[in-house]
C-alpha positions in Angstrom: 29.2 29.2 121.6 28.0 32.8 122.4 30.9 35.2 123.8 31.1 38.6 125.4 33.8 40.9 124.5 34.6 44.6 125.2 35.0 46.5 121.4 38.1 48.0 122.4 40.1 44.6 122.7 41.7 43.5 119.5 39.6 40.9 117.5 41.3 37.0 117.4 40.7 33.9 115.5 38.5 32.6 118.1 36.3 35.3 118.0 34.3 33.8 115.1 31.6 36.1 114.2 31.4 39.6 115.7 28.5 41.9 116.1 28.6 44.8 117.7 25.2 44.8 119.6 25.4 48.6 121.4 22.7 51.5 120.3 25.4 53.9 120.1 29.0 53.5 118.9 32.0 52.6 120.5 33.5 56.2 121.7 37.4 56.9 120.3 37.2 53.5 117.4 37.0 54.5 113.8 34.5 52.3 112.4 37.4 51.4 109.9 39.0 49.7 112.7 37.0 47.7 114.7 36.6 43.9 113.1 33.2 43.0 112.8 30.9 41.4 110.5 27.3 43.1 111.8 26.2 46.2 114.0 23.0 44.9 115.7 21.8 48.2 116.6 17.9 46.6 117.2 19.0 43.8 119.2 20.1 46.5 121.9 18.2 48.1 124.7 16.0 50.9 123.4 17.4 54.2 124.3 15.0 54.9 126.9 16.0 51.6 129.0 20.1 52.2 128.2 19.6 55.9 129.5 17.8 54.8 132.7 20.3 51.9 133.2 22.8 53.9 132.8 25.5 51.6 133.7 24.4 51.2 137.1 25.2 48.3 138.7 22.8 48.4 141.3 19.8 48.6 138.9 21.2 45.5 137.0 18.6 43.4 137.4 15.9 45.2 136.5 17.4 46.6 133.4 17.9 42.7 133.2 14.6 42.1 133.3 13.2 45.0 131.2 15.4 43.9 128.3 14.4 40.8 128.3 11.0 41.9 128.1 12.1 43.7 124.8 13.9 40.9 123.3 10.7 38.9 124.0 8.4 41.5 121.9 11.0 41.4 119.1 12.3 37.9 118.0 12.9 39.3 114.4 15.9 41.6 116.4 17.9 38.6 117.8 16.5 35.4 115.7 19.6 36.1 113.0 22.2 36.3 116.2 20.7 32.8 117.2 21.3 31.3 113.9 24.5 32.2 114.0 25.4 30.6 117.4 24.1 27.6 116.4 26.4 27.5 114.1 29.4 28.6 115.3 31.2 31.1 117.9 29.4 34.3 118.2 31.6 36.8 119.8 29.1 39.8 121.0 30.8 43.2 121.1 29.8 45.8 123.5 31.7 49.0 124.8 30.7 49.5 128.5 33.6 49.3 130.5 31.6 46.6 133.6 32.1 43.5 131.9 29.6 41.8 134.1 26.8 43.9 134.3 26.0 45.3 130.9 23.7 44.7 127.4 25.8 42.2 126.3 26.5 39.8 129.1 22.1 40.0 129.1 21.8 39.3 125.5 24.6 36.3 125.5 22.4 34.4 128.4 19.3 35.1 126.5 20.4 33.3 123.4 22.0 30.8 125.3 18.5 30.4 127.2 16.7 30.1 123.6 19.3 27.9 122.2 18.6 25.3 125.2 14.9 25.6 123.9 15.4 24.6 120.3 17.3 21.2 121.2 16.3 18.2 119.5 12.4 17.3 119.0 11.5 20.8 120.5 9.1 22.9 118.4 9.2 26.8 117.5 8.9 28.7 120.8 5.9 31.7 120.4 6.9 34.8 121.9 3.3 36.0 122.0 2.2 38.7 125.1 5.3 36.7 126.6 6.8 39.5 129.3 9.5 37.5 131.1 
């Protein structure tokens, strides 16, 4: 199970595993204080793309789209968060104050996309000049 929470709630048992998966870090927490076991800083939109985006809802879908065009060119970023789904809750950490249209919320539906892909009898998917 792959979850989506903001870095400034407090951390719970049914969290699981936490990764902070944001570039930059959360504004006002001392890193001291925020429970988590990772910082996925690669996993996260490049600068460029998170500057352009700039929390903008209405140019969510292509920052959509963009991103997954980097997670696509870089399976070594995300393959360790998929692992860990598979095995267990994945609570992803983010600190953008839209809970629906943000880094996160994109990352969470691609794992969930590529955990659907290595069900049963399926073989390694190759991520090869793939763009979309």
């Amino acid at each position: 199970m792959i979850r989506c929470k903001r870095a400034y709630e407090p951390a719970t048992q049914d969290d699981g595993y936490r990764v902070l998966v944001d570039r930059l870090w959360p504004r006002g927490i001392r890193k001291e204080d925020l429970h988590m076991e990772q910082w996925a800083k690669d996993a996260s939109p490049s600068n460029e793309l998170r500057q352009r985006f700039h929390h903008d809802p209405s140019l969510f879908e292509e920052f959509r789209k963009a991103y997954q065009r980097e997670l696509n060119a870089h399976p070594e970023h995300w393959m360790g968060l998929l692992d860990l789904a598979g095995k267990g809750t994945l609570t992803l950490l983010y600190a953008a104050k839209d809970e629906a249209h943000n880094n996160a919320q994109v990352l969470a539906d691609f794992l969930e996309d590529e955990l659907e892909k290595q069900g049963d009898g399926s073989s390694p998917v190759c991520y090869a000049g793939k763009t979309e």
